[in-house]
N, C-alpha and C positions, 0 to 999 in steps of 0.2 A: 381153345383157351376159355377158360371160367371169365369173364369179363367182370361176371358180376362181383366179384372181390375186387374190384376197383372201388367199387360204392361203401363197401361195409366199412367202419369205421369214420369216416363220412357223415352218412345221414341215420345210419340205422339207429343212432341216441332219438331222432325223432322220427321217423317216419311208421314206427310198426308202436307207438301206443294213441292209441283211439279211446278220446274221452266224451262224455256228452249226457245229458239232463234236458229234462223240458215237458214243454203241454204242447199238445195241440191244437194249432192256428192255421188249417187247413180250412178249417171251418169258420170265415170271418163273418160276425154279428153285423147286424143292417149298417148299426150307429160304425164308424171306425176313429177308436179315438187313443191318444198318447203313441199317436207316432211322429218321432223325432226328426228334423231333416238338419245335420249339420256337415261343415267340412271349411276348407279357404276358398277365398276369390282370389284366382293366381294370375294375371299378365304383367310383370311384377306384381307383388303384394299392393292388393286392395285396400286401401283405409277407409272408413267412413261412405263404403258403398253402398247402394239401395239395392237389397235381397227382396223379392217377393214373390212366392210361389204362388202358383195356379194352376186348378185343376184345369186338365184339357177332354175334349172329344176325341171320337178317333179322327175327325179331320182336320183336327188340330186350333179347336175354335174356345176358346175360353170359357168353362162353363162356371167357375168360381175364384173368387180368391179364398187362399185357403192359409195365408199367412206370410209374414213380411219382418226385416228387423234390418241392421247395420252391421256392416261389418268391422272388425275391431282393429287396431293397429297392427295385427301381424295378419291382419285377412281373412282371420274364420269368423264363421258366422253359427247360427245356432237358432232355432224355431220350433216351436209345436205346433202341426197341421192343425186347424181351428177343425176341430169333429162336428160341428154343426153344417160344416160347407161341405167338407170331401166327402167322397162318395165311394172311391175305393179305385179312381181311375189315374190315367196318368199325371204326372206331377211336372210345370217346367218352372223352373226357377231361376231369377233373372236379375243377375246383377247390372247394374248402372250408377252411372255418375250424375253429381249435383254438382254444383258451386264450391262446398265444401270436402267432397273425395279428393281423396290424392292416390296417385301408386306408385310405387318405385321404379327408379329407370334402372331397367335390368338389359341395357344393349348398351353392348363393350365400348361402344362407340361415343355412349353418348347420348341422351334425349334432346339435343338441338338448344337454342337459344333461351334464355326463361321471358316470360313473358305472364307467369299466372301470380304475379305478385308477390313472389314468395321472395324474402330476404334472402342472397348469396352473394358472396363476394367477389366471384367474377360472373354472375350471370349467366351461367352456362349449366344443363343440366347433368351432370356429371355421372359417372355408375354409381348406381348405390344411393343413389338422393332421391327428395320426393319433390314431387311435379304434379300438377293438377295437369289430368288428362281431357278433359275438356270433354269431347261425346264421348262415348263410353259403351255401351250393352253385350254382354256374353251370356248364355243361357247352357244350362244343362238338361235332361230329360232323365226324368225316374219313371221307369214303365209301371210300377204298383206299389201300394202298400199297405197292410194289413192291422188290426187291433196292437199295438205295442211293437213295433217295430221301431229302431232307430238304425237310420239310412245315413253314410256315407254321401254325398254328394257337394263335390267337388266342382268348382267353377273355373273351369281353361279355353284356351282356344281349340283345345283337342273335344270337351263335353259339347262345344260348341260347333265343330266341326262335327261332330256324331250326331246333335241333337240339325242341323241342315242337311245331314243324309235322311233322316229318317223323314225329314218333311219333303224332302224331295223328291223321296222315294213312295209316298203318300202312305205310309207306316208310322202312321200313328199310333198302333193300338199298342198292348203289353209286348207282344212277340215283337214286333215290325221295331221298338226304344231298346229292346233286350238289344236284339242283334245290331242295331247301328253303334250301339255302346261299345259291342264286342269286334267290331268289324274296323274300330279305331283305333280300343286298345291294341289288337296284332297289329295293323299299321305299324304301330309304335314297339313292334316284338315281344307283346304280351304285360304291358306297363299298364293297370289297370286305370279307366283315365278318372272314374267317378271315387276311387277309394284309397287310389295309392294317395301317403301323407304328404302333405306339399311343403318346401320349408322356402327360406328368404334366399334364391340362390347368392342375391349379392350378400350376404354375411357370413362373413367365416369361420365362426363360431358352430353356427349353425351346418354348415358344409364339413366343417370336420365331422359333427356329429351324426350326419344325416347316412343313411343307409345308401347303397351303392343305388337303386331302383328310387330312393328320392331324391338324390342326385340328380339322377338323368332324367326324371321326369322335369323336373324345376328348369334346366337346361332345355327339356323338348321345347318347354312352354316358354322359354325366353327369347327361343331363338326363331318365334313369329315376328318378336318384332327388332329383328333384325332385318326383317323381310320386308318392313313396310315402307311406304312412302315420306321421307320426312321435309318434301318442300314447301309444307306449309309450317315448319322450325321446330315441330315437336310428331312423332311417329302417329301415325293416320293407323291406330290401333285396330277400330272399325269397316277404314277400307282395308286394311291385310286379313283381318277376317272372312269379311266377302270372297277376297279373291280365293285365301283358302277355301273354301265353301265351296267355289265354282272349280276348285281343281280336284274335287271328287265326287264328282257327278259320277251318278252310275257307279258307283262303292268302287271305282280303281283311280290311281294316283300316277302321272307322267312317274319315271325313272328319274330324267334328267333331259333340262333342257337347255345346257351350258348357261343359266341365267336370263339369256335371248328375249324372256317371253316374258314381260311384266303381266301379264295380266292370269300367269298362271304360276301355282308352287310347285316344282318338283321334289320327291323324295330326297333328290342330293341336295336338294338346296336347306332342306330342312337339317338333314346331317350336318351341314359345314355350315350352317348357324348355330349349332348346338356345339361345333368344335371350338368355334369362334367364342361361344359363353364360357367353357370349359375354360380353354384356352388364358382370356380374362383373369381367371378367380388361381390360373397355375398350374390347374388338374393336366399334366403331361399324359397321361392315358387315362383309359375311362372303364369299368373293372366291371361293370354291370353286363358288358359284353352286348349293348344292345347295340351299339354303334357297329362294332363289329360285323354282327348280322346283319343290320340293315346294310351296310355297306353291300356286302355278297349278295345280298337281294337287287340293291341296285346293277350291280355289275352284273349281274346276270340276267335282269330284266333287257340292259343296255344292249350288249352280246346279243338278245335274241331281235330286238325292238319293239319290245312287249311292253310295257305298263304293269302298276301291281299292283293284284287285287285280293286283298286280305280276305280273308271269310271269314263268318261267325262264327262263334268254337259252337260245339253242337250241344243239344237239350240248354242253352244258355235259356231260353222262355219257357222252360219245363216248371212244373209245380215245385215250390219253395222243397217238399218232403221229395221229390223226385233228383231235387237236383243233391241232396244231402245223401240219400243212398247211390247215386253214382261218385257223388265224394268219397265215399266210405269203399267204392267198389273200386274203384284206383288207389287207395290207398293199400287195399286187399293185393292187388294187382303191381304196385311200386315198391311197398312195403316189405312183404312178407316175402314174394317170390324171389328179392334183391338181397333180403335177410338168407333165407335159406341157403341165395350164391353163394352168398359170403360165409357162414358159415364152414361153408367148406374146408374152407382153406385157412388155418388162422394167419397163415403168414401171407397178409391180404399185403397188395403191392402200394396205395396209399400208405397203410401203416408202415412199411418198408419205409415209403418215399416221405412220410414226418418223421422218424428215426433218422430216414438219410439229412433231411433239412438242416434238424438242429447240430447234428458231426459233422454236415459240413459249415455252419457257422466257426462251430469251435477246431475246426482244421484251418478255415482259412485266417480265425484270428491268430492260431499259435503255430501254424504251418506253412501254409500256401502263402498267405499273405506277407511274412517276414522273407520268405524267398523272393517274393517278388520285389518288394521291395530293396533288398540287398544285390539283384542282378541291377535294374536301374541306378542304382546309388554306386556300383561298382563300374556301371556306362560314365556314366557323368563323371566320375572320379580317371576314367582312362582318359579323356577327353582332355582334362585338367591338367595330368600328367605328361600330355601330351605320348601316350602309348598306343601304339596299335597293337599290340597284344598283349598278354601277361598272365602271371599265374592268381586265381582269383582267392585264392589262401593270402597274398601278398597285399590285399583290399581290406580295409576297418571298414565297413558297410555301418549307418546308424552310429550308433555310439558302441564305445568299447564294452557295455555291457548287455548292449545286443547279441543275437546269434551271429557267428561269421562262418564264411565260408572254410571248409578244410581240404576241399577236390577242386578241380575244375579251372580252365583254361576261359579267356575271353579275349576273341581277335575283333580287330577291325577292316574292313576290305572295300574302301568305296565309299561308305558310308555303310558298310550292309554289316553290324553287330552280329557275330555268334559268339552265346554260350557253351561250353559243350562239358557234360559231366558236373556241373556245378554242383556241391554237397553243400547245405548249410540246415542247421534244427533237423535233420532227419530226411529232406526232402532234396530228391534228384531232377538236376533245372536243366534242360536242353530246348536253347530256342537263338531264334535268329529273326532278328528284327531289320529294318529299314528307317533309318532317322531321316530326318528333314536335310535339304542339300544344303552345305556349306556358304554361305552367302546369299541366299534366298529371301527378297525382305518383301513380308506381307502378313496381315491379320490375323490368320489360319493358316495354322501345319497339321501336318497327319501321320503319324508315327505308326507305319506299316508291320503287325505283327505274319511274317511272313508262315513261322511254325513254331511250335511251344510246343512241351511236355515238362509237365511237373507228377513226379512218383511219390509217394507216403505209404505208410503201412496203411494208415486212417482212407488218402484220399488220393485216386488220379486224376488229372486235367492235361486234356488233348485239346488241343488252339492250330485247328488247318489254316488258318486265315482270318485276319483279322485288323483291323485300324481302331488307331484314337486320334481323335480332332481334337486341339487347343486351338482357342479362341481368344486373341492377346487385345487387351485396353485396345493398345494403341501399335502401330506400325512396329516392326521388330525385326531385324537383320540375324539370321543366323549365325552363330560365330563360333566351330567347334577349333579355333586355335587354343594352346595351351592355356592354362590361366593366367603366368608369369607374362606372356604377350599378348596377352587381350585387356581392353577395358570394358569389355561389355558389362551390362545390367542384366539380369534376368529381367524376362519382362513380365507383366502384370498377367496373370490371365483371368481370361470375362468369365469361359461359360468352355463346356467343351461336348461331347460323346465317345463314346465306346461299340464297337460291333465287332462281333467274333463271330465265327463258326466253330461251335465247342462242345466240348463231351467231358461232362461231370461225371465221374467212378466215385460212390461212399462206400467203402467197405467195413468202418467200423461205425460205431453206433457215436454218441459223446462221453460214453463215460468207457469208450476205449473197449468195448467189447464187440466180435466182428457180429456184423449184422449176419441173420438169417438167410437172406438173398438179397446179397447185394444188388443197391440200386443206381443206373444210369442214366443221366439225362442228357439225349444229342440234337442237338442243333443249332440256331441261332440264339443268341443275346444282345440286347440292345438298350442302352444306359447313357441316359442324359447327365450330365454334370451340372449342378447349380453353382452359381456363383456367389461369393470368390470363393475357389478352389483351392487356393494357396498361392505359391510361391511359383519357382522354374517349370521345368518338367519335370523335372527329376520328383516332386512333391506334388504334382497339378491335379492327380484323380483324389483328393479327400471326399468330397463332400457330394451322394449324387441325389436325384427328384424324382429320377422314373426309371424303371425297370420292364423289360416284355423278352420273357426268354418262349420262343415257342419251337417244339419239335416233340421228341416222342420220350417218354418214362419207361423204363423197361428196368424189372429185373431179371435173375437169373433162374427163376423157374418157370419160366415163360409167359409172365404177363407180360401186357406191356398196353399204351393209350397213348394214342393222340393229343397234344395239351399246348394251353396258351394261356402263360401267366403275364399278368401286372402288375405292376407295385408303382404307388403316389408315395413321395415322402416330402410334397413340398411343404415346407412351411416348419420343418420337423427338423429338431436341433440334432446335428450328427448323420443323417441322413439313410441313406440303407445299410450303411457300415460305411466304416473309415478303413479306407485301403484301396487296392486296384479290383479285387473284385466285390460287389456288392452282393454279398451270399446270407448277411445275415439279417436274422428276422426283425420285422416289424414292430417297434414298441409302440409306435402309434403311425399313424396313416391310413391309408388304405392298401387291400390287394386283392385281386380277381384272379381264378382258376376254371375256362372255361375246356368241356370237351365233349366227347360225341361217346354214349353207354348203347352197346345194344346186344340184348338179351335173346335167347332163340323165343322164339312166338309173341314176338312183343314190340311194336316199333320202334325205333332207332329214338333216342331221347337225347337231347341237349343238355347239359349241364353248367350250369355257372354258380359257383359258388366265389362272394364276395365278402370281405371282410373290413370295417373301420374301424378306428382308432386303437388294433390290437392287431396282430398277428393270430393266422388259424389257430393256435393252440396255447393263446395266452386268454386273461380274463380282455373279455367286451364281444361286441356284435358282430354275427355273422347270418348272411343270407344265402340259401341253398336253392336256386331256380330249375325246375326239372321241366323242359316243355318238351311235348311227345304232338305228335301231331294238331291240332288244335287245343290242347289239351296243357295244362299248368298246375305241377305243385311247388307251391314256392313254401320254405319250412324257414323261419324267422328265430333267432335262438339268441338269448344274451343269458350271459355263461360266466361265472366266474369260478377260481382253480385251477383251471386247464392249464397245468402248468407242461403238460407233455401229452403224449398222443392216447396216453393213457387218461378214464374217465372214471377212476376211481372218486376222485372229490370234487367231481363236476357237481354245482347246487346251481341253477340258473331259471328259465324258463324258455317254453319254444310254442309260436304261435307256427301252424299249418294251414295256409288256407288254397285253395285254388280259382279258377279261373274265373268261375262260380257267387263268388265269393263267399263259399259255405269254410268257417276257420274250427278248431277246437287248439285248444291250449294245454301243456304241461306245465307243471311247476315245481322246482324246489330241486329233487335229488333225480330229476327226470325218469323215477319208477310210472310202471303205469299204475296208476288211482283215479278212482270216478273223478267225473269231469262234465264238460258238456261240450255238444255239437251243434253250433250257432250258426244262424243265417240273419241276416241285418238285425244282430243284437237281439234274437232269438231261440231258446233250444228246440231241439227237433230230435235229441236221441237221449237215450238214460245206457251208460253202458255199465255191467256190474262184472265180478273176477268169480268164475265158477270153481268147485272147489278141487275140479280136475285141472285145474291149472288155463282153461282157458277162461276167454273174453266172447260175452254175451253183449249184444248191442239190441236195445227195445224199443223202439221208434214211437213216434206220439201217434200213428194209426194201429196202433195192435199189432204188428207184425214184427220180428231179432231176425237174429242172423247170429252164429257162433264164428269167431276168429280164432 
């Protein structure tokens, strides 16, 4: 199997054009002057913090200050290293609290009682408020910096946790701050900790807007102080620091230690504080896929009783121009060799499987979904009727100007509903259910899909098994007597789910042409319900929050992948579609597509690509994360036109950076055009278009490379 036509159409709009400009700064002057050091101070957002950097020895002993300022109400701060002081060595920079700092309480729980003066109406620190932290100190470490550099650096528990390995390890120098930096970012499954952009986890403004990777980063970092000790009425920020510190000595981190062990943090404990933040702000699943990973790290640490020990990605303390041509040299290597797969094959199985997406939105608005709905509306109506069986031609399903059934039989036996032959809009409905027992009074019922098949020209749906849970207000008696001798109420419903074992067939496209090779998605589905849902049952699945369909994509000329989708639609009016199956795309929210690429001579790569407040193939941002062995390209793309899978009137931009953090940028109709190849606000390459149709790349030492 060509695998690599899973990728193409995907990332190949960015990964194969390589831009870049510059001088070189390999060569730094005695003096070192205009380089920049900015970014946020995050354990909630800092206000009004004390930043001051200082240059250090290799033993970590202060040999200057080198610049100082405050940070502003959303946390960032901003400084030019004073050139008369620095000297070109490491840099730590150290936030702290005064009298006047404040920071947001970003634990779900709560900051504890107030006590720092601050006018509120009940006194209590609430999520989302600001609170004076009282001691305070977090530090980050930047290993160098040269003539005109401007450095990212970011203030977390995580910079702080990297910058206490590095002292612990008695790695002070360039090399020894590279790798502790890098040895926390993987911790964290490649979430860089000095450069990814920090936002206000508690705002939701901000959270809709923020990228899946600052997402969870703002979450890593909140759900420290979940961790910490709050008996003296507000979170001991500083002792959970320490203890973090002390739980990775010797660069490994416990698995799990059921909680047991206050004076240590394990990996799960950091997980299911980050669930817990998540959780909080409504995020039903989490699309960045780093949870995921980590989870399987732990569990597998657990399994063996191992501990886990990230390592440094490799040449991370390589020369600034070293580490720019192994950027250039995986991208050679992700790029082109992934191009070429794809290539191949133009009926690449992604592009199938985005043809298949949007036919099947518009099958199950004007297909799948009026069938299903009209067998349930045909249940609840035999009920009514008091019939245990009948001809379902004989059912007004919806209103009279709905589609109605013209085949098909519906018995009852027990409680056990079968349809059998059901004909309604075009679509053949054979399924047998299990309803809730006859006088059964409590909370939660679960409506056992026991087997389904729904047929279409467009679309088929296989359901081996499956349940839906309705979650009612309040207490509720079953009551399937007829309606003439019943008084029941429907009853309210809170909240509900959905779980199948199911297999999606698209066989035509949306605009009713059969697809190329057709595409099939098998396995599980799992869909939470927000509430209110509606009405009975018979109406209860409207409205849902979260989606995780994972199992295998395959079409019919023999691709096929391994795949784990998510979809967030909290907070989003109408939700992932209105109806029983939630098939249709994302106008705003989030959603994650992770899976495993592996190419012959090449190692096995992870992939997660995430997208917010748009769906893949509409206008807004989308992030593509490729990790390969220690190794990371994440491709950054905000895009608008993308009205289809096609990238005819895509005009956007796409930033490229890896592990490294060497980036270069496209822009506009995503042709390749000169550009540049940036390291901390840097160029390091001049690439030009030769007149044989390739790409020349000229580095600021004298030496190209032709692509």
């Amino acid at each position: 199997m060509r695998t690599g036509t899973v990728f193409s159409g995907l990332i190949v709009l960015a990964i194969v054009m390589l831009v870049g400009c510059g001088k070189d700064n390999s060569a730094s002057p005695p003096d070192i002057s205009n380089v920049i050091l900015g970014g946020s101070a995050v354990k909630g957002i800092i206000n009004l913090g004390n930043v001051v950097a200082e240059e250090l020895d290799t033993n970590g002993r202060v040999i200057a200050w080198v610049g100082s300022t405050i940070t502003g109400i959303d946390g960032r701060y901003r400084l030019t290293v004073d050139k008369n002081n620095y000297k070109g060595g490491p840099i730590r920079v150290t936030v702290s609290a005064d009298a006047d700092t404040q920071m947001k309480c970003d634990v779900p729980a709560g900051c504890g009682v107030r006590a720092d003066g601050i006018l509120d109406s009940n006194n209590v620190i609430d999520f989302g408020e600001w609170y004076k932290p009282g001691s305070l100190t977090m530090i980050a470490l930047v290993a160098e910096a040269v003539t005109g550099d401007s450095l990212v650096v970011n203030i977390t528990p995580y910079t702080h946790l990297a910058a206490s390995r590095a002292m612990e390890a008695r790695s002070l120098d360039a090399a020894g701050i590279y790798n502790a930096n890098s040895e926390v970012s993987n911790l964290l499954g490649g979430v860089d900790i000095l450069k990814t952009e920090l936002l206000d986890i508690t705002d939701d403004d901000m959270v809709m807007g923020g990228s899946a990777v600052e997402i969870i980063y703002a979450a890593f970092s909140s759900a420290i102080a979940t961790l910490a000790d709050t008996s003296g009425g507000n979170p001991d920020v500083d002792g959970v620091l320490a203890v973090l510190s002390n739980s990775f000595i010797g660069g490994t981190i416990t698995a799990t230690d059921d909680g047991l062990d206050d004076s240590m943090i394990s990996l799960q404990e950091i997980i299911d504080g980050t669930r817990s933040v998540l959780g909080k702000k409504g995020i039903a699943v989490e699309t960045s896929g780093r949870i995921t990973e980590l989870q399987i790290r732990v569990d597998e640490a657990t399994a063996t009783g191992s501990s886990i020990d990230p390592k440094p990605s490799p040449i991370t303390g390589s020369s600034a121009l070293a580490r720019v041509k192994a950027f250039i040299s995986d991208m050679r290597t992700w790029g082109f060799v992934i191009k070429e797969e794809g290539q191949a094959e133009r009926s690449a199985l992604m592009q199938q499987a985005g043809m298949a997406a949007m036919a099947a939105n518009a099958s199950h608005k004007f297909l799948t979904g009026p069938a299903f709905s009209g067998v349930f509306d045909a249940i609840e109506q035999s009920f009514s009727n008091g019939l245990v069986y009948g001809n379902l031609s004989d059912f007004t399903v919806g209103s009279p100007d709905d589609p109605q059934f013209s085949a098909g039989t519906i018995t009852n036996a027990a409680g056990i509903i079968t349809v059998i032959n059901g004909v309604i809009n075009g679509v053949t409905v054979n399924m047998t259910v299990q309803l809730p027992a006859h006088g059964v009074t409590a909370s939660s019922f679960t409506l056992g899909i026991i087997s389904a098949s729904l047929r279409s020209v467009a679309t088929d749906i296989d359901i081996n098994n499956g349940t839906i849970t309705l979650n009612t207000v309040e207490l509720y008696t079953v009551n399937w007597m007829p309606s003439d001798l019943s008084t029941d109420i429907i009853p309210r419903i809170s909240h509900g789910s959905i779980n199948l074992d199911i297999a999606l067939t698209q066989k035509l496209d949306a605009m009713s042409v059969p697809i190329a090779a057709p595409v099939t998605f098998a396995g599980s589905l799992a869909v939470t319900l927000a509430e209110p849902v509606g009405g009975g049952f018979g109406s209860a699945w409207v409205r849902s929050n979260s989606l995780v369909m994972s199992g295998s994509i395959s079409d019919t000329i023999g691709n096929s992948l391994d795949a784990h989708l998510v979809g967030n639609t909290t907070g989003i009016n109408g939700g992932l579609a209105s109806g029983f199956l939630p098939l249709g795309p994302l106008s705003t929210g989030s959603v994650g597509l992770s899976f495993k690429l592996q190419l012959a001579g090449l190692p096995e790569a992870s992939v997660n690509m995430s997208s917010s407040r748009a769906g893949f193939y509409e206008d807004g941002a989308t992030t593509i994360v490729v990790n390969y062995g220690l190794r990371q390209i994440v491709i950054n793309t905000r895009y608008t036109g993308m009205s289809s899978i096609s990238t005819a009137n895509v005009t956007g931009s796409v930033t490229i950076t890896n592990q490294d953090g060497v980036s270069m940028t496209m822009e506009n109709d995503f042709k390749i055009t000169p550009g540049h190849i940036v390291l901390n606000g840097q160029m390091y390459g001049t690439i030009v278009h030769l007149n044989n149709g390739l790409t020349k790349i000229i580095y600021t030492d004298g030496t190209f490379e032709v692509l």
